[in-house]
Each structure stands twice: as C-alpha cells, then as structure tokens.
N, C-alpha and C positions, 0 to 999 in steps of 0.2 A: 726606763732605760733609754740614753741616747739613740736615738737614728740616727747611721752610717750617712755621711756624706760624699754627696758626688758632685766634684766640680765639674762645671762647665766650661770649656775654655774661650770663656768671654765677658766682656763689661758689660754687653745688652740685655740688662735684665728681659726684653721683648723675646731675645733666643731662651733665657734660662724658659719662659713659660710656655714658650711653645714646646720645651722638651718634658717639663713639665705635662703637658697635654699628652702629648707622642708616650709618654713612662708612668704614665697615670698605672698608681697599683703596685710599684716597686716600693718596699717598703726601704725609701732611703729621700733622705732631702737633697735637693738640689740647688747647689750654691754658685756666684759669679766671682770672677777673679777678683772683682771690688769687695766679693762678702769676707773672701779669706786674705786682702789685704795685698795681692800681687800685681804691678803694676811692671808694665811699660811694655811695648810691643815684640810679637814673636817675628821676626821675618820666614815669608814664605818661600823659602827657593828651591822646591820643588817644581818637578815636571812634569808631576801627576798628581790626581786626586789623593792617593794612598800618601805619597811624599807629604805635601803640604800636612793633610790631616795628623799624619805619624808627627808630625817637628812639634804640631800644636800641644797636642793632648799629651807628648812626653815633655814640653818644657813644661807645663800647667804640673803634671804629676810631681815633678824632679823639683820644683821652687813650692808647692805644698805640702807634699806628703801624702796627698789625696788621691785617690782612682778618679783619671780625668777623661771627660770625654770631648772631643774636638770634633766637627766635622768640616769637609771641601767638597763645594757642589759648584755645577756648574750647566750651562747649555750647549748640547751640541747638537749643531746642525748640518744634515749632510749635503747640499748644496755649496754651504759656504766651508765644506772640507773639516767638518767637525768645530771650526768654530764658533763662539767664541772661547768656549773649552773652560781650564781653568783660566782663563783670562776676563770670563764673563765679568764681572764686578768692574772691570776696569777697562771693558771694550769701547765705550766711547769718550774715556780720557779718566782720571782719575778722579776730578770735581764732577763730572757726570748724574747728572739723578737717574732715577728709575725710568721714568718716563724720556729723559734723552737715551739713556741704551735702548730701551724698546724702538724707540722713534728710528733711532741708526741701523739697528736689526734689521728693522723693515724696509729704511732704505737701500740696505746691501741684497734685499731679498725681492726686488722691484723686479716684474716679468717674470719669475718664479711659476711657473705650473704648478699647480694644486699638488698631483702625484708626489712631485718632486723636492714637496716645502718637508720633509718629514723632518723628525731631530727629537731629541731625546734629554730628558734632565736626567743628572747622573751626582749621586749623592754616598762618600763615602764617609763613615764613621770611625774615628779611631778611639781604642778605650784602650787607656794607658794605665800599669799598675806604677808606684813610685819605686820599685823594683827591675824596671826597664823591659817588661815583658810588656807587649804592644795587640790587641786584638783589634781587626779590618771587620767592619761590614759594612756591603755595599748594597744600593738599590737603584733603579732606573724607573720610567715612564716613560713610557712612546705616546708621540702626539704625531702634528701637523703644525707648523710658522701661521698666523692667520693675516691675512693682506691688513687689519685694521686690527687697534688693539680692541678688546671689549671686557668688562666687567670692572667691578670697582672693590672686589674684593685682593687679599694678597698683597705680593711687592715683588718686586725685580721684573723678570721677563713672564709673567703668571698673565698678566694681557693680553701678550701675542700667541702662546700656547693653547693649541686646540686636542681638547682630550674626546677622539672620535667616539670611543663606547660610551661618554658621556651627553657627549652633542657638545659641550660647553667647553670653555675657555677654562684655565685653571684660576684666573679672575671672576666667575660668575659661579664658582663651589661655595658650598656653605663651610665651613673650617674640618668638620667633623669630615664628610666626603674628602677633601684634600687631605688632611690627614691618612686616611685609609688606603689612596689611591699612589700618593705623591711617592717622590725618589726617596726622600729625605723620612716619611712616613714606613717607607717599607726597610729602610737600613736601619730605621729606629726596633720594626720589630725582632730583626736578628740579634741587634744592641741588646734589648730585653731581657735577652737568651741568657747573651756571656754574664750582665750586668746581676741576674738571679742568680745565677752562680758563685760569683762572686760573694754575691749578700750571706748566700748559702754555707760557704766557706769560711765566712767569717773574714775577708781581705778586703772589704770596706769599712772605713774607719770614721 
C-alpha cells in the first residue's frame, strides 16, 4: 500500500531531512515542492510567526492537494527589543550569509551585560489540510547572545546562542541533542501529535 504524503513547504531538500529526522516514525513520506512539481515563491507578509507560517503551508496545501507543513522561526532578543524577530533571515540585508548576521548580532550586542544578553529562538509550525483547515504549533529555547560565535556545528544564528543547561552553544550540539532541545525540535513534537491523527483518520493522501 502507498504511504500517505506530507509536503513540505520548501525546495530544500536539507529542510525536508531534517524533518525527516524531527518525524522519524510517522508512517508517511515526506516530499518537497520540487518533488510534487510546485514552483515559484510564497510571499511572506505576515507579522508574525503564526501569519508567515499559515500563508506557506496553505498555498503548498491549496496548489497540491497535500497536507502541508510550513514552518517561521526566528531569534529574539530582549536587549535589542525582541529583534531580529521574524526578520532574522534578513537582518543584515538580504545577500547576507550566516556568519555576516551572527557578525551584525554581535555588533548591535557590543557592551551587553551577560544578565542582560538573554533571547529566545521561537519556532512555529503550520500543517495545512487542502480543505483550508490550518493546525499552529509552537516551540521556544531560552539561551544567552554569547560575546564570540563558537562551534561549527548548525546554521543561522546557532554560533552566537548559548544553551546554559547545556554549557554549550547550539553550534557545539551534536544533531540528535539540538533536535531534542531546539524551538523548531519541540514544535515538531506537537506537529507529531496533529500529523498521527491525521494518518489516523485517513486525511493524508
């Protein structure tokens, strides 16, 4: 018998496996907008994580037919007044690499007090039926900004994030610990929840 598929709403096959990892055990394949043939970009003009994520996973659902899942995450920091927020990806300009927004992070974060450096990754998930019913789940991490990036694990701002029960940076986790720990790790496992249900019910296809 076919497995039920579950788009992802993205071309990066790199995202499909990490969800892949995060949904390891749900008896459904998981597919990219490349695999089911949908192309061109969602624009995000949302104001919130919840916004952004809802637009995605219901165009993905609405141009497939599939149960999709989108996610919007981002960093915030309470110093710099919760940003870079949903904006992170594009905080230090739009050609930016990883390592220039870390760099810029830390230059907006220059004489910062330890106490003070705190901030939070916030990770919400939207799973979209092609019926226009829309299920959120959300996840966070509290850290610490650290003065200097450190570890060579991850991507985005995973350098400059210190995870104090860890002692370590979310650059210096081995995959499986960041998985367990992470924002986007812990909205995956309420995802799990709706996404068995789903399977359950037979409204994956």
């Amino acid at each position: 018998m076919t497995r039920p598929r579950l788009l992802v709403a993205t071309a990066n096959r790199g995202k499909v496996a990490e969800y892949e990892a995060l949904l390891e055990g749900l008896d459904c394949e998981l597919v990219s907008l490349a695999d089911v043939g949908v192309v061109g970009d969602v624009e995000e003009t949302g104001t919130t994580y919840e916004e952004n994520a809802r637009i995605k996973a219901w165009a993905g659902a609405a141009r497939s037919g599939l149960v999709t899942l989108a996610d919007d995450s981002g960093l915030e920091v309470d110093a710099l007044y919760g940003a870079p927020g949903i904006y992170s990806a594009r905080y230090a300009g739009d050609d930016a690499s990883d390592a220039d927004r870390v760099a810029y992070l830390l230059e907006n974060m220059k004489g910062v007090p330890w106490p003070q450096r705190t901030a939070r990754f916030v990770c919400v998930i939207a799973l979209a039926l092609p019926d226009g019913e829309v299920t959120l789940c959300r996840g966070e991490c509290a850290g610490f900004i650290v003065e200097e990036p450190r570890g060579t694990e991850g991507f985005g701002y995973d350098p400059a994030f210190f995870v104090p029960e860890l002692n370590r940076t979310v650059s210096e986790l081995p995959a499986e610990v960041k998985n367990r720990i992470s924002h986007r790790g812990k909205a995956a496992v309420e995802a799990r929840k709706v996404l068995r249900n789903f399977i359950d019910e037979g409204r994956c296809q």
